[in-house]
C-alpha angles and dihedrals in degrees: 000000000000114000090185100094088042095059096042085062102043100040097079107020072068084051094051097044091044092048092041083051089051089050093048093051101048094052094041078058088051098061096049122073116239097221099046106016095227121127124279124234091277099051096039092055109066089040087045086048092049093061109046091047093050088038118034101148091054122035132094128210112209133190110191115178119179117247117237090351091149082060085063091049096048102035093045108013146250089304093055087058103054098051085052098054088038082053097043086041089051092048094046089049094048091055102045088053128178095329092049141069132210131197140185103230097187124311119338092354121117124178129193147199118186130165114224098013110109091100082048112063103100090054082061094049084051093052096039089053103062122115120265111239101217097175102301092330106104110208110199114221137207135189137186111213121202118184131184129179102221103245075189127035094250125122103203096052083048094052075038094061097040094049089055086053092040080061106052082054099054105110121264092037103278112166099172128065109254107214 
């Protein structure tokens, strides 16, 4: 039996499934953040998009930033930091649950969809407020939580909505970005 015709055929159609799995898996890399391990915006967004189209009556967007985060950075360093923004990423995960996405926007920037969590947003200030334990050094966290309920099934009017309430929950009474 020749095998000659066999392996001309399956030489490259192995080149091609091994290079279509490498690409898969690098982009598949690219929407999840390294430090927390949540989707990126990219990645956030089609998911984000899914559900409030297949579930317009329920679902939340969320927009959660970290108050005086860049006073944990530069009062205990970088490290500090990071443990702040892996905690914040693990207790936004844990209460969106199963029927709920989460997502790092930039920096200390979270975003959120969940189905069924409206009555349940002060349950999530309360979890995203509790100290850090960094080895014996409690860093003491706070968030600001917007929330809108999309009127259109557009994601960006909805994070829109929730970043102007986010703001009139940033402490001190902001209610405009400072850039």
């Amino acid at each position: 039996m020749d095998l000659a015709p066999i392996l001309a055929a399956a030489v490259p159609l192995l080149g091609w499934t091994t290079h279509g799995t490498w690409l898969a898996r690098r982009l598949a890399t690219a929407r999840r953040d390294p430090l927390t391990g949540l989707l990126t915006r990219d990645g956030f967004t089609a998911r984000a998009e899914r559900l409030i189209r297949t579930h317009p009556d329920r679902v939340t967007v969320l927009l959660v930033d970290l108050d005086d985060f860049k006073k944990v950075n530069d009062t205990h360093g970088h490290a500090a930091g990071d443990a702040v923004l892996t905690a914040a990423a693990a207790r936004l995960t844990a209460w969106c649950g199963s029927s709920g996405i989460a997502a790092r926007l930039g920096g200390d920037e979270f975003a959120a969809v969940a189905l069924d969590s409206a009555d349940r947003i002060a349950d999530l200030h309360a979890v995203l407020r509790q100290p850090v334990d960094l080895g014996g050094l409690v860093l003491d966290v706070s968030a600001s939580v917007g929330a809108s309920r999309p009127a259109a099934l557009l994601l960006t009017e909805a994070l829109s909505a929730a970043d102007r309430d986010m703001y009139t929950h940033k402490p001190g009474g902001r209610t405009s970005r400072r850039r």
